[in-house]
N, C-alpha and C positions, 0 to 999 in steps of 0.2 A: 719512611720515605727512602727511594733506591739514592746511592751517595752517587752523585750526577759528578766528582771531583777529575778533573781534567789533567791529565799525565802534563802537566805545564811545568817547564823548571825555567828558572831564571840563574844564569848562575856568571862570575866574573872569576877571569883569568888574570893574572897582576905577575908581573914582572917590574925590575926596577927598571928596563932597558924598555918599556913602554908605559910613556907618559898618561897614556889615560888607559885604564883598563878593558880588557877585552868584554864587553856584556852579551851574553848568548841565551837566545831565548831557543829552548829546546823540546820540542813536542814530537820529533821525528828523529829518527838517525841522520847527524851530522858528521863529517868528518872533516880535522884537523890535519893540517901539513902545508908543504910550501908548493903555489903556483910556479911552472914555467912556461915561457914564453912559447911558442907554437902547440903547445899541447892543448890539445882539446879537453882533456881531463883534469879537470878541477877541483883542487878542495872545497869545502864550505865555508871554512875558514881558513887564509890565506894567513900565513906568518913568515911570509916571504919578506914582508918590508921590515921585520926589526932582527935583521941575518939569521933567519932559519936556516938556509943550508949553510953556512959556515959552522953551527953547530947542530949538524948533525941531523937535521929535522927531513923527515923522509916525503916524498911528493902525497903521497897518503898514508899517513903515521898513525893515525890512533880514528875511532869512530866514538863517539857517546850519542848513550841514546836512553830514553825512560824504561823501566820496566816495571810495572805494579809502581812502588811506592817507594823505586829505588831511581836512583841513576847511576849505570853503568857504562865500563871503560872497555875499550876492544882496540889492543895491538894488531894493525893492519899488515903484521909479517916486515914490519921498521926495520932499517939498514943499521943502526944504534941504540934500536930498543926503548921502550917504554917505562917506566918507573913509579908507581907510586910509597910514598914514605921511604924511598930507599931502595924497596923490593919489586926486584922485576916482574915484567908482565908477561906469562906465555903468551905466543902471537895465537890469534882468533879464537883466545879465550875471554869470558864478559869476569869483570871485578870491579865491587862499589867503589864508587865515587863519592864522597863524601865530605861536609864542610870542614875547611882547614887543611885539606889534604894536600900535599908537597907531592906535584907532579914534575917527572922529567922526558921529555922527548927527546933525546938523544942528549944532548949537553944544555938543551934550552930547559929553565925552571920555570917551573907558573905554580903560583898559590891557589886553592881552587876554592872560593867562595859560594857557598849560593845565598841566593838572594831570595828565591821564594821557591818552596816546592808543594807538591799535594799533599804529604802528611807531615815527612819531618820538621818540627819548627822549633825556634828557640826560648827564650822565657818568657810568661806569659804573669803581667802584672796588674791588679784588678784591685778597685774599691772596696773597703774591707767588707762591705756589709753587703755586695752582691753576690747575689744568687743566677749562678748560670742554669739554664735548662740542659738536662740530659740528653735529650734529641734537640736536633735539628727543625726548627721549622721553617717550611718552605715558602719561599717567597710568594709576593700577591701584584708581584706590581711597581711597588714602593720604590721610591728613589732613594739611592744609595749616593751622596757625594763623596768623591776622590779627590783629594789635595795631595798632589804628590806632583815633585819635578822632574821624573824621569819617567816620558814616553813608554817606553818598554816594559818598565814594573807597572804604571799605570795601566795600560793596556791589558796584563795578562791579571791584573787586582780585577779590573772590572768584568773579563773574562768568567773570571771566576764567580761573581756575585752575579750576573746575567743566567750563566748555567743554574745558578739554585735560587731563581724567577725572582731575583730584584732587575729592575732598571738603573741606567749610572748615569753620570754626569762628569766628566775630568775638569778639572780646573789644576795649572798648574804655577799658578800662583797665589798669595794671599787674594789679593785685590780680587780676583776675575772670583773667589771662591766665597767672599762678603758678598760681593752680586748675587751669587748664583745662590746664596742663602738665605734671604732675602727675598727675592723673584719666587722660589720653586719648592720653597720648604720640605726640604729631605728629609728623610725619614730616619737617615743614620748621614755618619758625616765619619771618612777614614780619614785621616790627614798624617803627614809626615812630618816632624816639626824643622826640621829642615828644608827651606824654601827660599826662592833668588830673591824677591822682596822684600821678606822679613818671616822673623821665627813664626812656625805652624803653632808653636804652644800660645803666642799671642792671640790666634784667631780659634784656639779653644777658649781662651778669657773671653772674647769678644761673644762667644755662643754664650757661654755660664752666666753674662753679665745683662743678656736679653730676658727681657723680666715676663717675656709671652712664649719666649720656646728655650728659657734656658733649661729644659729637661730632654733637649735634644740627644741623643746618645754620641757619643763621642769616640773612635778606637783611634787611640796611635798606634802606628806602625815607624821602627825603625829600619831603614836599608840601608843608611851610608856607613862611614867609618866614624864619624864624628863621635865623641862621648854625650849621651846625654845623663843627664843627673833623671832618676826614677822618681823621687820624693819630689819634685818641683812639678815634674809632668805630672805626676796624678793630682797633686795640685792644685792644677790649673782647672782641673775640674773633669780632665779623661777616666771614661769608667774602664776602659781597659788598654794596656801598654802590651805590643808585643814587641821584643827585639828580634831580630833575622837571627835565624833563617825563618824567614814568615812561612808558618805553613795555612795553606789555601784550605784545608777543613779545620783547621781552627779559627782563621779569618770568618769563615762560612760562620760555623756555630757561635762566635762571640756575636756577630752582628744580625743574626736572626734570633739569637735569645731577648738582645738590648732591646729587638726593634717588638719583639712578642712580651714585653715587659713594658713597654712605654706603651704601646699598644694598650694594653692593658689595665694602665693607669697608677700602675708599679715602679714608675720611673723614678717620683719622689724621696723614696725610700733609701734609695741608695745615690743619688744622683746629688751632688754639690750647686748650689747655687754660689756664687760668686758676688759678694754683695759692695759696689764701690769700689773695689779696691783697688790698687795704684796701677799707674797714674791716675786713672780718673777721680780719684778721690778729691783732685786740687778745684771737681766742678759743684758748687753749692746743691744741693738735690733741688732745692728751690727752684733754681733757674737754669735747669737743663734744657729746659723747653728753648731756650734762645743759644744754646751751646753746640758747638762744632769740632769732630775728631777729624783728624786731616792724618792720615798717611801716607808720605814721602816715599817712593819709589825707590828700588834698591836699599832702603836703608833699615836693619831691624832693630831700631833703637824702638824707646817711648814714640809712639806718637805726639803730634801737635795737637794740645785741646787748650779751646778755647770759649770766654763766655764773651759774646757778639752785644752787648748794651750799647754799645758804641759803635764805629765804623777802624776798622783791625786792618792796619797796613802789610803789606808783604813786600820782601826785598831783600837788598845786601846791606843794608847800613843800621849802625845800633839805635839811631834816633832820628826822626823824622820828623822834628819842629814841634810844628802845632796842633800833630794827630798823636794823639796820648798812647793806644795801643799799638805795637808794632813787634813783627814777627822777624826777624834776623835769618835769611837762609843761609846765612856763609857757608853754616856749617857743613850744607849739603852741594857746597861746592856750586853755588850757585852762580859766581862770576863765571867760571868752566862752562857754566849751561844756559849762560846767556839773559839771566837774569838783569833787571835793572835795579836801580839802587831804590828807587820809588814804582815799583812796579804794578799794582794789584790791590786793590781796597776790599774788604769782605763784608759785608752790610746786611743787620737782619732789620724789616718794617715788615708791619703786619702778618707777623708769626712767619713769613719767607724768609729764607735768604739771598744776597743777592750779588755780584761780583763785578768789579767797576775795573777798567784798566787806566791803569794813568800815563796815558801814552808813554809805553814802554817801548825802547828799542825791537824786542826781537817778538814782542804781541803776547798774549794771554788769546790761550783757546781752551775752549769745553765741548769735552769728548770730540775734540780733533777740530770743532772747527773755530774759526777768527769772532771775538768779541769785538765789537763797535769801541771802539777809546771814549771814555768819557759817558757811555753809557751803563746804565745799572741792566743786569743778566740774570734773570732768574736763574738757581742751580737747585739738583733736585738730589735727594739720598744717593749715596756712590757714584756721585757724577767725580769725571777726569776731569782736575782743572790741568791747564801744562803754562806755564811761564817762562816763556823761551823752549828751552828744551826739558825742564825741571818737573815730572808730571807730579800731582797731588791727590788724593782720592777723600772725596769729602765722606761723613758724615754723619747723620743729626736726628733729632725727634720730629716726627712725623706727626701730628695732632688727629690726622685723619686714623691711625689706627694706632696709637700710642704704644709705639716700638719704641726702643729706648737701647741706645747703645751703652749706659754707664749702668743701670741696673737701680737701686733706689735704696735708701738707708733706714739702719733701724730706727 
């Protein structure tokens, strides 16, 4: 198969003296330096607003741009000069760019990161007992889901898997990425375990612990700064772990081997089932059928589970009389988000569930819109419950195709 890989870098510029770092998606020659005012000629990147020209930084300083399988640097003829690691740059000459590299534009320093390139990539951490394929096989179609918080990586990931004939899907959060797992059954599943909701490595447990697809293939990818522990993410049940700098033909080949292996019917072999294990361990296997996982927004602790035999209060307060079961949201800050102290009932009859508000101040809604007070609400797998402003993402065993979010015991 001809290598379809796309001259795409993704790379971050980091200075202390700017708060969020520069992120540069680069497919074309770009050029750095500082805007001024009536000039019609423009950088592409402006570093006018964190005092470029007081140190030094020239109206067009420096150009980067892809070349084969490199990214390279070009001194624009700079009034102060270009620097990497120290050693200067001849003007309109190209020299790699490369991860970790200490650039200087005249007295301005930037760290030069990348984030994702076509081939160079960084460690690559895999199931002991998997067998990758030597080539590449070409996609058919298959959907390929993305979990990843950042636009710009997201975008050139799926780029990427599009070129070598998967279809994507972005999701960039937990929640919206259980729906869409659920709904559209991927064929591979990338996730970042870094996410504004809650940890990504949670919603690999949540794959490995589906007792009908937990041989879904699985790739983490890391792109932030955060440490993560290796031995924990594989784990969780990821048959492969790459850290940044992610390269896009390894990305390509890890997930066209997974997917030509499940495919296959080869998944088992190597692929971890998850069976029970914590939290859900606290739900009897017995009586899952009537049990409910709730996930709190913003928050990446445990989830809320619970077994529904009874009718399960929701609220701010630690006890609530005469109803036995009762869920305490302080924690989640639930005064701040307009919760009541007696808020919300959760009720399962006839293999349903069903969601009652108890005239609450600021109203109980599902998937955005107003529950009736005092009425029972049918709620269905990954339905938005929100309680005031506190959103909740349910969900539960289905009887019609017996999915099962806790998995089942020896």
């Amino acid at each position: 198969m001809t290598d379809t890989s796309a001259t795409i870098w993704v790379i971050e510029l980091r200075n202390p003296q700017i708060s969020m770092p520069l992120k540069l998606r680069i497919e074309d020659k770009i050029t750095i330096g500082r805007a001024v005012p009536g000039e019609s000629k423009r950088p592409d990147v402006d570093l006018s607003t964190i005092g470029a020209e007081a140190l030094g930084v020239s109206r067009q300083h420096v150009e980067i741009f892809p070349e084969a399988d490199r990214l390279v640097i070009k001194d624009l003829e700079s009034n102060n000069g270009s620097f990497i690691n120290g050693n200067r740059l001849k003007a309109n000459e190209p020299y790699r760019l490369a991860h970790g590299d200490q650039l200087m534009l005249g007295r301005l320093r930037l760290e030069v990161a990348v984030i994702l390139s076509p081939a160079y990539g960084g460690d690559v951490h895999k199931q002991p007992s998997l067998q990758l394929q030597d080539q590449m096989q070409p996609g058919k179609g298959q959907l390929v889901l993305i979990v990843q918080k950042d636009a710009e990586v997201s975008g050139v990931i799926a780029s990427v898997m599009e070129r070598a004939g998967y279809t994507t899907k972005v999701n960039y959060e937990v929640v919206g990425a259980i729906r869409t797992y659920n709904q559209r059954r991927p064929s591979a599943i990338i996730v970042d375990p870094f996410l504004p909701d809650m940890s990504g490595l949670e919603f690999c447990r949540y794959v490995r612990r589906d007792v009908v697809k937990n041989a879904m293939p699985l790739v983490v990818i890391h792109t932030g700064d955060d440490m993560v522990d290796v031995t924990e993410t594989m784990q969780t049940g990821a048959d492969i772990f790459l850290e940044k700098p992610i390269s896009a033909r390894e990305l390509r080949h890890v997930v066209s081997s997974l997917i030509a292996h499940h495919e296959g019917g080869n998944a088992a072999m190597y692929t971890k089932h998850l069976v029970g294990t914590a939290p859900l361990t606290a739900v009897p296997p017995e009586s899952r059928q009537n049990s409910a996982v709730l996930f709190v927004a913003g928050y990446a602790d445990a989830p809320v589970v619970l077994n529904v035999q009874q009718p399960v209060s929701f609220g701010r307060t630690a006890s609530t009389g005469s109803l036995k079961f009762h869920v305490d949201l302080s924690r989640y800050e639930a005064a701040n988000a307009g919760v009541s102290r007696l808020h919300m009932l959760l009720h399962f009859r006839d293999g349903k569930f069903f969601i009652e508000d108890r005239d609450s101040v600021n109203g109980t809604y599902l998937n955005g819109d107003p529950v009736k007070p005092r009425i029972l609400t049918a709620i269905h797998n990954a339905d938005e419950i929100r309680l005031g402003q506190l959103r909740m993402y349910i969900y539960f065993l289905e009887d019609r195709d017996q999915e099962l979010f806790g998995g089942t015991s020896d």
